[in-house]
C-alpha positions in Angstrom: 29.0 -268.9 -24.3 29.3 -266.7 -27.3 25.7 -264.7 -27.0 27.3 -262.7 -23.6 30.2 -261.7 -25.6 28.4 -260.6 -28.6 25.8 -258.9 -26.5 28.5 -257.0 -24.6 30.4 -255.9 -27.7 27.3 -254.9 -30.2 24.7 -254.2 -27.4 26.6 -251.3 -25.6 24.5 -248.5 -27.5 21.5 -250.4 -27.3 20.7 -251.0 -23.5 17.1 -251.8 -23.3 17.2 -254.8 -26.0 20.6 -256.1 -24.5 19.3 -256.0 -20.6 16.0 -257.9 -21.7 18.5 -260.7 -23.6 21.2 -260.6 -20.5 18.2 -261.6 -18.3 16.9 -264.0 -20.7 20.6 -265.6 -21.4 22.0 -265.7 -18.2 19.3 -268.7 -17.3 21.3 -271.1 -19.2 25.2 -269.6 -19.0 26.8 -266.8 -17.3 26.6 -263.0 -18.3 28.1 -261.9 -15.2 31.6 -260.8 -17.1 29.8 -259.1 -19.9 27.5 -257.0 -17.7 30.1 -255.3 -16.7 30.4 -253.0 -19.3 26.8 -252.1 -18.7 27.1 -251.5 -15.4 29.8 -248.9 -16.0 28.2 -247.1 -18.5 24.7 -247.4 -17.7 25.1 -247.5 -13.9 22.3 -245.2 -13.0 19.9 -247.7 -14.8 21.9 -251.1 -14.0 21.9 -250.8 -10.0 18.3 -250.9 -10.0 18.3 -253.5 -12.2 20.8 -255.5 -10.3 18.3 -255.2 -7.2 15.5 -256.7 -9.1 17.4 -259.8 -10.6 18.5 -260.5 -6.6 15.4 -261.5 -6.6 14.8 -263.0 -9.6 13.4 -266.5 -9.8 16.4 -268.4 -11.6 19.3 -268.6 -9.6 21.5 -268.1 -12.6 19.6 -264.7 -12.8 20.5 -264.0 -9.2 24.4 -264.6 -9.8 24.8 -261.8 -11.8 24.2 -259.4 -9.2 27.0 -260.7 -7.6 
């Protein structure tokens, strides 16, 4: 449960490298709290992201977006 938290906190200024390990992650624990962050300050890159992990193939994936 750490790697979301340490993504969130040292991954803000690098958002290509931390949205590749969010998606990656988030398969085996939840990411949907330290997306957030993300999604604030990245939104115009994020929403479209968020629409493409709806449909991603692991559930856990798919419960970030909401």
């Amino acid at each position: 449960m750490f790697f979301p938290d340490f993504i969130e906190v040292y991954g803000l200024d690098n958002y290509t490298i931390s949205v590749k390990a969010f998606e990656r992650i988030t398969q085996f624990t939840s990411c949907e709290f330290a997306v957030r962050p993300f999604i604030i300050n990245y939104s115009a890159a994020m929403i479209p992201k968020l629409f493409e992990w709806s449909n991603h193939k692991h559930a856990m994936v798919r419960k970030t977006c909401y």
